[in-house]
N, C-alpha and C positions, 0 to 999 in steps of 0.2 A: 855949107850945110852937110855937105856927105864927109866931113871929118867931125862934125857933131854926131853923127849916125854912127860911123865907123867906131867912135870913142864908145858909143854906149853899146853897141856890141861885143868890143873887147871886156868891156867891163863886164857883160850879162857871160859871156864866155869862162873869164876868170873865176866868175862868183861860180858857175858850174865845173870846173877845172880843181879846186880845192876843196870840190863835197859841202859847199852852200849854199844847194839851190834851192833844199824844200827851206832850211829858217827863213833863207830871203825872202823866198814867195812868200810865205808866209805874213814876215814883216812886211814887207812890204803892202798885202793886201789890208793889213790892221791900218797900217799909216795913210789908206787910200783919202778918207776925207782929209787927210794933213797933210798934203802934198804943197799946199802953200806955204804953210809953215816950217816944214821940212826943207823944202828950198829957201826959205830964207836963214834958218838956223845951219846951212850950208856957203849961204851969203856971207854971212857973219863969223864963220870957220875961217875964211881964204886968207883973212893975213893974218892968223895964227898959225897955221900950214903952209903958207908960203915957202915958195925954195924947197921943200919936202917932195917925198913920192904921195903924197895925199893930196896935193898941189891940184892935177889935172880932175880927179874926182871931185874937190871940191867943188873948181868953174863947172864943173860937166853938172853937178845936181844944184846948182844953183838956179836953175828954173825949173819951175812946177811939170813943163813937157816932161821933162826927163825924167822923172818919176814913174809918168805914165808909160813913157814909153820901154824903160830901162823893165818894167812890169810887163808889159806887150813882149816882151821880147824872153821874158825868162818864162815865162808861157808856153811860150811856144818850142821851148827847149826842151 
């Protein structure tokens, strides 16, 4: 579990690293009741992404958690 944490801090890190924190937050607050849907249109990505660098991002937001939390975490940035 603390390399599923680790992963989504890297991630909330990057996205503030190349100057898109505020569209994330953003999107991401629009997308808040689609968080189910969004991880599943994420489900549905991984083996079209497979073997890519999109790869780990995909498994990482293919649960609804990760949403919220990947959102918690760019909040608090």
């Amino acid at each position: 579990m603390e390399n599923y944490h680790d992963s989504l801090h890297d991630l909330a890190a990057q996205i503030d690293r190349v100057g898109l924190h505020a569209p994330a937050t953003i999107l991401l607050d629009l997308l808040c009741p689609l968080d189910v849907i969004s991880s599943q249109i994420a489900q549905f990505a991984r083996p079209l992404v497979r073997g890519t660098s999109l790869d780990p991002y995909a498994r990482l937001l293919a649960e609804p958690a990760s949403w919220q939390e990947l959102r918690r975490l760019l909040s608090r940035q």
